[in-house]
C-alpha positions, 0 to 999 in steps of 0.5 A: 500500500502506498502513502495514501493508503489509510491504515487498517486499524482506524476502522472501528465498530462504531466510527473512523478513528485514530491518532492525527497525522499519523493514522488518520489525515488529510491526505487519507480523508480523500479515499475515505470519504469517496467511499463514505460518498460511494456507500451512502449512495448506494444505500439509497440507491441514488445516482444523482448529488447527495447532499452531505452535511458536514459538522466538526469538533474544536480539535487542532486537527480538524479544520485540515480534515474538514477542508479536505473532506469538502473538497472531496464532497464538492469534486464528487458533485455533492451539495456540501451544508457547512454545520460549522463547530457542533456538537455530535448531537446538534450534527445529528439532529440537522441531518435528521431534521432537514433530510439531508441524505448524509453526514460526516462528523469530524470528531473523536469524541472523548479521546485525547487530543492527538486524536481525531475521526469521522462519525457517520451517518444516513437518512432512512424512513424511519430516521437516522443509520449510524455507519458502524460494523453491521452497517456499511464499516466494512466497505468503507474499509475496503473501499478507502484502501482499495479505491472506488470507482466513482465519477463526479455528478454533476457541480458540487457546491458548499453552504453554510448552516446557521440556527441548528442549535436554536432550532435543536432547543426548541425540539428539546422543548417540545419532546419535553412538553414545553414543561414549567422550570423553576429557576435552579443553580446549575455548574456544568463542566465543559471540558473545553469541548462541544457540549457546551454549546448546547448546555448555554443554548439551553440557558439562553430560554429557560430560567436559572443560573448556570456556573460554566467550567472549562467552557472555552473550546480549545482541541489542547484540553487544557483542564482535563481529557472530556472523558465523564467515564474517568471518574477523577474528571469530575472530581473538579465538577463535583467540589464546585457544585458543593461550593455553589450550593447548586441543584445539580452539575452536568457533565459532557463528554468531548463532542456531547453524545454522552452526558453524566448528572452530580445531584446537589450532595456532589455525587455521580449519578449512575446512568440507568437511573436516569433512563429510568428517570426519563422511562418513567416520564415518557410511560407516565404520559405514553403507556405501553411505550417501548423502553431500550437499555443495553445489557450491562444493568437492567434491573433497575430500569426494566422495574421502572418500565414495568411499574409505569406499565411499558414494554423493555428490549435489552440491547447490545453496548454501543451507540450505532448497535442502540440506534440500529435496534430503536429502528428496528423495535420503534422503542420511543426511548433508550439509555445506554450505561455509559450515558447515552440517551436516545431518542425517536424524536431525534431520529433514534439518535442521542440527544441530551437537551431532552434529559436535561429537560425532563431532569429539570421538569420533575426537580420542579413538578416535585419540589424535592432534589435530585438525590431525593428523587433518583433514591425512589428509582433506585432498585438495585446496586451497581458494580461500576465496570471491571475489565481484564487485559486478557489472551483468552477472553472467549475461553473465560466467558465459556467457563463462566456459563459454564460455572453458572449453567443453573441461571437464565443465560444471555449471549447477545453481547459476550454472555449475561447471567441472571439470577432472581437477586442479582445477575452479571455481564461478561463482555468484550470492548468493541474499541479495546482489547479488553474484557468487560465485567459488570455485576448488579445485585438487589443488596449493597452488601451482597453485590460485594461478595459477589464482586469478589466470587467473579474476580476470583473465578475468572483470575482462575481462568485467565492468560493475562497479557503482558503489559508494555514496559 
C-alpha cells in the first residue's frame, strides 16, 4: 500500500478513528470519504448529488480534515451544508431534521487530543443509520484502501448552516412538553469541548443560573481529557457544585453524545437511573411505550418500565448497535450505561437537551432534589465496570456459563447471567482489547461478595497479557 493508503486499524465498530497525522489525515480523508460518498449512495440507491452535511469538533486537527473532506464532497458533485463547530448531537439532529441524505462528523469524541475521526451517518424512513460494523464499516474499509470507482455528478457546491442549535432547543422543548422550570443553580463542566454549546443554548430560554467550567473550546484540553467515564474528571465538577450550593452539575463528554448528572450532595449519578428517570416520564404520559437499555444493568430500569406499565428490549453496548435496534423495535426511548440517551424524536439518535429537560421538569413538578428523587428509582446496586487485559477472553466467558449453567443465560453481547437477586455481564470492548465485567445485585452488601466470587473465578481462568514496559 502506498502513502495514501489509510491504515487498517482506524476502522472501528462504531466510527473512523485514530491518532492525527499519523493514522488518520488529510491526505487519507480523500479515499475515505469517496467511499463514505460511494456507500451512502448506494444505500439509497441514488445516482444523482447527495447532499452531505458536514459538522466538526474544536480539535487542532480538524479544520485540515474538514477542508479536505469538502473538497472531496464538492469534486464528487455533492451539495456540501457547512454545520460549522457542533456538537455530535446538534450534527445529528440537522441531518435528521432537514433530510439531508448524509453526514460526516469530524470528531473523536472523548479521546485525547492527538486524536481525531469521522462519525457517520444516513437518512432512512424511519430516521437516522449510524455507519458502524453491521452497517456499511466494512466497505468503507475496503473501499478507502482499495479505491472506488466513482465519477463526479454533476457541480458540487458548499453552504453554510446557521440556527441548528436554536432550532435543536426548541425540539428539546417540545419532546419535553414545553414543561414549567423553576429557576435552579446549575455548574456544568465543559471540558473545553462541544457540549457546551448546547448546555448555554439551553440557558439562553429557560430560567436559572448556570456556573460554566472549562467552557472555552480549545482541541489542547487544557483542564482535563472530556472523558465523564474517568471518574477523577469530575472530581473538579463535583467540589464546585458543593461550593455553589447548586441543584445539580452536568457533565459532557468531548463532542456531547454522552452526558453524566452530580445531584446537589456532589455525587455521580449512575446512568440507568436516569433512563429510568426519563422511562418513567415518557410511560407516565405514553403507556405501553417501548423502553431500550443495553445489557450491562437492567434491573433497575426494566422495574421502572414495568411499574409505569411499558414494554423493555435489552440491547447490545454501543451507540450505532442502540440506534440500529430503536429502528428496528420503534422503542420511543433508550439509555445506554455509559450515558447515552436516545431518542425517536431525534431520529433514534442521542440527544441530551431532552434529559436535561425532563431532569429539570420533575426537580420542579416535585419540589424535592435530585438525590431525593433518583433514591425512589433506585432498585438495585451497581458494580461500576471491571475489565481484564486478557489472551483468552472467549475461553473465560465459556467457563463462566459454564460455572453458572443453573441461571437464565444471555449471549447477545459476550454472555449475561441472571439470577432472581442479582445477575452479571461478561463482555468484550468493541474499541479495546479488553474484557468487560459488570455485576448488579438487589443488596449493597451482597453485590460485594459477589464482586469478589467473579474476580476470583475468572483470575482462575485467565492468560493475562503482558503489559508494555
Amino acid at each position: 500500500m502506498d502513502k495514501s493508503t489509510p491504515p487498517e486499524n482506524i476502522f472501528k465498530s462504531y466510527d473512523i478513528r485514530g491518532v492525527y497525522p499519523t493514522e488518520l489525515n488529510e491526505q487519507f480523508a480523500v479515499p475515505i470519504t469517496r467511499a463514505i460518498y460511494k456507500l451512502i449512495s448506494d444505500q439509497l440507491s441514488s445516482t444523482k448529488p447527495l447532499t452531505i452535511a458536514i459538522g466538526r469538533d474544536m480539535r487542532l486537527s480538524s479544520p485540515a480534515i474538514f477542508e479536505a473532506v469538502s473538497k472531496t464532497l464538492v469534486e464528487l458533485g455533492a451539495k456540501v451544508i457547512d454545520l460549522g463547530i457542533v456538537s455530535t448531537p446538534t450534527f445529528y439532529f440537522a441531518v435528521f431534521k432537514y433530510g439531508y441524505d448524509g453526514g460526516i462528523q469530524i470528531t473523536a469524541s472523548h479521546n485525547p487530543k492527538e486524536y481525531n475521526g469521522l462519525k457517520i451517518v444516513r437518512r432512512s424512513s424511519t430516521g437516522l443509520v449510524k455507519i458502524g460494523k453491521n452497517t456499511g464499516m466494512s466497505e468503507i474499509k475496503h473501499g478507502s484502501r482499495e479505491g472506488v470507482d466513482m465519477m463526479p455528478r454533476g457541480k458540487g457546491s458548499i453552504t453554510k448552516k446557521k440556527c441548528v442549535l436554536e432550532e435543536e432547543v426548541q425540539n428539546a422543548l417540545r419532546i419535553a412538553g414545553y414543561p414549567e422550570i423553576k429557576k435552579f443553580k446549575l455548574v456544568a463542566d465543559a471540558a473545553n469541548a462541544l457540549g457546551g454549546l448546547y448546555i448555554d443554548g439551553l440557558f439562553k430560554v429557560i430560567p436559572g443560573e448556570l456556573v460554566k467550567m472549562n467552557f472555552e473550546l480549545d482541541g489542547t484540553f487544557p483542564a482535563h481529557q472530556a472523558d465523564p467515564l474517568q471518574a477523577e474528571t469530575l472530581k473538579d465538577l463535583q467540589r464546585q457544585v458543593l461550593e455553589e450550593k447548586a441543584d445539580l452539575g452536568l457533565a459532557p463528554d468531548g463532542d456531547g453524545d454522552r452526558l453524566f448528572f452530580i445531584d446537589e450532595q456532589g455525587q455521580i449519578i449512575l446512568p440507568s437511573l436516569i433512563t429510568a428517570l426519563v422511562a418513567k416520564e415518557v410511560l407516565s404520559e405514553k403507556k405501553g411505550e417501548k423502553i431500550l437499555f443495553d445489557i450491562r444493568y437492567i434491573l433497575t430500569p426494566k422495574k421502572i418500565v414495568e411499574e409505569y406499565l411499558g414494554e423493555y428490549e435489552i440491547t447490545k453496548v454501543g451507540h450505532a448497535f442502540i440506534t440500529e435496534k430503536m429502528h428496528e423495535t420503534g422503542a420511543i426511548f433508550a439509555g445506554e450505561s455509559s450515558a447515552h440517551y436516545y431518542f425517536r424524536e431525534t431520529g433514534n439518535a442521542e440527544s441530551q437537551l431532552p434529559v436535561i429537560l425532563i431532569v429539570l421538569k420533575v426537580m420542579s413538578r416535585e419540589g424535592k432534589t435530585l438525590s431525593e428523587i433518583i433514591s425512589a428509582l433506585k432498585r438495585s446496586h451497581e458494580s461500576g465496570e471491571t475489565n481484564f487485559r486478557v489472551k483468552n477472553a472467549l475461553e473465560i466467558i465459556e467457563a463462566l456459563k459454564e460455572k453458572y449453567s443453573d441461571a437464565e443465560i444471555s449471549t447477545l453481547d459476550g454472555v449475561a447471567v441472571s439470577y432472581k437477586d442479582w445477575r452479571f455481564s461478561l463482555r468484550t470492548s468493541n474499541t479495546e482489547p479488553l474484557l468487560r465485567l459488570n455485576i448488579e445485585h438487589v443488596g449493597k452488601e451482597a453485590l460485594e461478595d459477589k464482586k469478589q466470587e467473579l474476580l476470583a473465578e475468572i483470575e482462575k481462568h485467565a492468560v493475562f497479557e503482558d503489559l508494555p514496559k
